[in-house]
N, C-alpha and C positions, 0 to 999 in steps of 0.2 A: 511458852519458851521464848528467851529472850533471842532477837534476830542477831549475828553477830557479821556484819557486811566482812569479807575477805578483800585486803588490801594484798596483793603482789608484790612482793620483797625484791628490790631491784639489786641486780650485781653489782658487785663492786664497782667492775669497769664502767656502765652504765650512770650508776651512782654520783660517781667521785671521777667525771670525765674534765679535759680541757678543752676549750674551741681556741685556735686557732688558724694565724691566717699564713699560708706558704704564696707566695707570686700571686697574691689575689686570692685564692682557694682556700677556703674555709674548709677546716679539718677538726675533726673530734679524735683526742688521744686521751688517753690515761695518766692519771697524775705523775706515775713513775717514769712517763717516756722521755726517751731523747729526742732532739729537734730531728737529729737524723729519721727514725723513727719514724714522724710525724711527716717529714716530706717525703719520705718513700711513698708513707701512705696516700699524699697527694699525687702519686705519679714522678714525682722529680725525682731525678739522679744527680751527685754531686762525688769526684774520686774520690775514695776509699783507700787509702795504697797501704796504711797499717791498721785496718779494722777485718777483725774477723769476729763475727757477734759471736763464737765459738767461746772465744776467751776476753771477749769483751775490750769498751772503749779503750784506745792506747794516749789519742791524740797528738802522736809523735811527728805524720808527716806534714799536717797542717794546711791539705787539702781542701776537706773539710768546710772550712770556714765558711762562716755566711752570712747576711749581714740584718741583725735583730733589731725590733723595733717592743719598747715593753715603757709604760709608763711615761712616755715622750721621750726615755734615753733610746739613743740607736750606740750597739756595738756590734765588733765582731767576736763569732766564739765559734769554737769545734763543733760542729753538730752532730761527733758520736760521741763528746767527754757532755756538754751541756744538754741541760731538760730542759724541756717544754714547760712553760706557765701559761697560763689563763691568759686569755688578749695578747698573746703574742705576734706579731706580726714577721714573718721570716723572709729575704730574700734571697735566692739561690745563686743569681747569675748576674748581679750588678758590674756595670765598668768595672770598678774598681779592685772587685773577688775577683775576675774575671782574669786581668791582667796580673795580678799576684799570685793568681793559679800557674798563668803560663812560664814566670820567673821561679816559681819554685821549682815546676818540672823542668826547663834548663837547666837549673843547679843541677839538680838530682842526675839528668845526661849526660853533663857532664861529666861525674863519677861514674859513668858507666862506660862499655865499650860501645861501638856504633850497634845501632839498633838493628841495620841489616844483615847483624850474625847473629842476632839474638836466637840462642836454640828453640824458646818457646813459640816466638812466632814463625818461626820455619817449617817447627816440623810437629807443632801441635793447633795454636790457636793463635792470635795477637792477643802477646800481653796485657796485663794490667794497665802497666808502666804506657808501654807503647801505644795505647788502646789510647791511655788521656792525653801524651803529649800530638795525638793526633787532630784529636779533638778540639785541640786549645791551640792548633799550628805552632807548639813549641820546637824547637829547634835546637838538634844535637853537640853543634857546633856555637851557639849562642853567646857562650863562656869556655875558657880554654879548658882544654881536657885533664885531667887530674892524671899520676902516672897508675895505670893499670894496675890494680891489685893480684897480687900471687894465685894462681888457680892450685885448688886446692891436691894436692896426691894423694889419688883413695882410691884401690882398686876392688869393691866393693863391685857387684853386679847390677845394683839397682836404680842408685841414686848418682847422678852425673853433678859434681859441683861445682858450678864456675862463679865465683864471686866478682868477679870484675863485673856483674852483674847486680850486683847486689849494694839496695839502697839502705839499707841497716835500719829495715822497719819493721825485724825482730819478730815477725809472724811465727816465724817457721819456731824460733825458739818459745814462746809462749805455748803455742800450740802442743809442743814436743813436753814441757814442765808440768805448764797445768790442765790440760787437755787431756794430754796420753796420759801424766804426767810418769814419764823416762824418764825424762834428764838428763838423756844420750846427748844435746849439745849444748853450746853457752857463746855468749860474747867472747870474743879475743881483744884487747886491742882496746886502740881509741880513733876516734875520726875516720880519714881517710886511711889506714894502718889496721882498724876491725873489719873483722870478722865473725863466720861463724864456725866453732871448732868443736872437737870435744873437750871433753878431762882428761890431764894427761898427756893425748897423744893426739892425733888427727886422723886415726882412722877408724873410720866407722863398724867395719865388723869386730873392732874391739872393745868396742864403747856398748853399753848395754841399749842402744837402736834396735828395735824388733822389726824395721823395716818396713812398719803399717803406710809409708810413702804419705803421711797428714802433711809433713813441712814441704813437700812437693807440691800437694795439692793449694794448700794455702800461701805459698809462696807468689806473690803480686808479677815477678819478672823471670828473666830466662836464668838466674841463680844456681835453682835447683830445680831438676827437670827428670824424667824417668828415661834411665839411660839404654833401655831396651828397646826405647820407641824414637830415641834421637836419630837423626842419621835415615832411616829407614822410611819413612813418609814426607806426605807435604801437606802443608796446613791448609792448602788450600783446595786437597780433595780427601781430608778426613769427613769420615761423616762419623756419627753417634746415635747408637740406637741405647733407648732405654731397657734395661733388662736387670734378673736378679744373680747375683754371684751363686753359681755352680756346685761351688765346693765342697761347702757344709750347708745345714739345717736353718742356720742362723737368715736365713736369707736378707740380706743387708744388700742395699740399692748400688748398681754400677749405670758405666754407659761402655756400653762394648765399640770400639776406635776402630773403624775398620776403611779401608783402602783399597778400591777395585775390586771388591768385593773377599779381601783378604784378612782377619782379624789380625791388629796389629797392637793390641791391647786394650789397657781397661779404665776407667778413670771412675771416680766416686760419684754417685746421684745426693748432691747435699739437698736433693728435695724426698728422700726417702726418708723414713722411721731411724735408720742410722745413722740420717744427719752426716752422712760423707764418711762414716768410719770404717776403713777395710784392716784386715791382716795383712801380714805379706803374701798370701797366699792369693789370697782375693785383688788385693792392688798388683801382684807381679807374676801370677803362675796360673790362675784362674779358668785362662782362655788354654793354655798351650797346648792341653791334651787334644786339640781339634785338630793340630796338625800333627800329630802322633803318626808313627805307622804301624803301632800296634792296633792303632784304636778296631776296635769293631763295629762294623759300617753295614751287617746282613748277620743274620741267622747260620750258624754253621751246626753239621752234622758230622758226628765221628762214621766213617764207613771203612772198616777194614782197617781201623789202628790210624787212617788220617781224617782231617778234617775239610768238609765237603760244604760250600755254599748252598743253602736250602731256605727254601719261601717260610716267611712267617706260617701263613698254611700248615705247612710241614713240622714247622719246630713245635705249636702249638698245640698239633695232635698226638706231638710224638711225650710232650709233660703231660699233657689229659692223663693220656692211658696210665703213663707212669705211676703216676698221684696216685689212679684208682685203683690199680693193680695194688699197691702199698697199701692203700688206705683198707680196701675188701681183705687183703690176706692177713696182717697185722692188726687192724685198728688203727682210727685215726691220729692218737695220741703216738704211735710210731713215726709221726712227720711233725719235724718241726722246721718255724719261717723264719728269719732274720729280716727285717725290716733297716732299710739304709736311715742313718742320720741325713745323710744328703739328699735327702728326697723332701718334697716338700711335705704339707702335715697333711693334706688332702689323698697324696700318697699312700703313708704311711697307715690312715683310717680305713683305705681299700684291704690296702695288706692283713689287717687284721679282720676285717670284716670277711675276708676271703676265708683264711684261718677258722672262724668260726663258726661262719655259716656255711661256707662253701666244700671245708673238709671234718668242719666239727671235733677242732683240737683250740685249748688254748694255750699250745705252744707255739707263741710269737711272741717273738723282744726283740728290743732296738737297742743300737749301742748307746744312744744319749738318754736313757731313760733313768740313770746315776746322777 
């Protein structure tokens, strides 16, 4: 028989890679990547104020820039609209990007209001916005102040709007088009005069917004912000725990915002499987049932027509019996289970497995089994 040596078929990515160089660091990307891409990979950071890899390169604020070295030409270019080539040599943080960073972010301050009422770093986190003009020692006063744009009138519950905040880097609307794609809002306007509105009209519960909070989440500044949680903390004893949304089955990634040990809401985990996508439910109602006062917090027992506080113990031996008394007099197939959508799928396998082996019926279904 003839010997036939096996060669290993290399990936694409592998295959059809690029080298190059970011601040000295030699980096391997993929033919399709962007420079941005390519330097994250090597560790470096560079503002972002209109990229969300969501809805892909904008290259609108111009942050970005950085200064390329390919073939003996040097420019500069966006490094989330521009790819990577072979022998590229990238720099991040030259004098010159450096100082045009910081003249952008004063422009942009100055279309804004002062940064010390900004709602997002008050009473969530420091901004986007504020995060880099801090960074770059940009200064809010640098260039004179533009006259304050209209806050928007929406008496909606969830989404608080303040545009005087807002650098028209259009996230929130990309996100909302082609993301969700609703189309609940659009540009207004030109220059300093736009904004962001609906069709129509300017209020949000009229406009077909399902209120999933994405243009909240992905909004760079204090714009648009989650009006339930304004006012009521401080940014600077939120903490965040990672956990999964409660509500339904779907289980899609949160961070529960809690304060003194108080749940003060919920925010997306963009490192989950969901990639940041909530409902409204999930983004704005999620958490609330825990300060319910209906909630049930102990095992209760009817005694005499009322309802009496009883040990797990107790509750547990009082469904034993129950079950077996039903199951011995009738037959099994007399009890049937309901199993919750909102339970996770681990759940959901007990429940039935209980059903089956446990009382020897296969009367068990779940509501999402449609």
């Amino acid at each position: 028989m003839e010997r036939v040596n096996y060669i290993p078929q290399m990936t694409t990515e592998l295959k059809n890679k690029l080298n190059i160089s970011v601040n000295g660091i030699e980096v391997s990307c993929g033919t399709e990547s962007r420079i941005l891409d390519a330097l994250q990979r090597a560790g470096f950071d560079v503002p972002t104020l209109c990229y969300d890899e969501r809805s892909g390169p904008q290259g609108t604020c111009r942050l970005c820039l950085v200064d390329v070295e390919i073939d003996g030409q040097t420019q500069q270019v966006a490094s989330c609209t521009a790819f990577a080539a072979d022998g590229m040599k990238v720099e991040t943080h030259s004098d010159s990007i450096t100082e045009y960073r910081k003249t952008i972010l004063e422009l942009l301050l100055s279309e804004t209001s002062s940064p010390a009422n900004c709602p997002r770093c008050l009473y969530l986190k420091k901004c986007d916005l504020h995060y880099a003009a801090e960074e770059y020692g940009a200064k809010w006063d640098a260039f004179e102040s533009l006259v304050p744009r209209e806050k928007a009138s929406d008496d909606n519950p969830f989404i608080q709007r303040d545009y005087d905040y807002c650098i028209s880097c259009f996230r929130c609307t990309n996100i909302c088009n082609d993301w969700e794609q609703v189309g609940a809002i659009t540009v207004e306007g030109r220059g300093q005069e736009s904004s962001i509105s609906t069709f129509f009209n300017n209020n949000l519960l009229e406009s077909p917004c399902t209120f999933c909070g994405q243009c909240i989440n992905t909004c760079p500044t204090g714009a648009l912000t989650d009006r339930k949680i304004i006012g009521t903390t401080s940014a600077a004893n939120v903490e965040r725990t990672k956990s999964v949304c409660p509500y339904c089955g779907v289980g899609c990634g949160i961070h529960l915002l809690t304060e003194d040990g108080q749940i003060r809401g919920t925010e997306p985990d963009f490192g989950a499987p969901s990639r940041g996508s909530l409902c409204v439910k999930g983004q704005f109602a999620s958490w609330e049932f825990v300060k319910s006062e209906e909630r049930l917090k102990y095992p209760l027992l009817k005694e005499d027509g009322v309802f009496k506080r009883a040990s797990w113990d107790d509750a547990l031996n009082l469904i034993t019996s129950r079950f077996t008394a039903i199951r011995d007099e009738s037959g099994p197939d007399s009890l049937v289970l309901w199993s919750s959508a909102r339970s996770v799928t681990e759940a959901n396998y007990l429940m039935q497995k209980f059903a089956r082996i446990g009382i020897g019926t296969n009367n068990i279904d779940n509501c999402s089994r449609t």
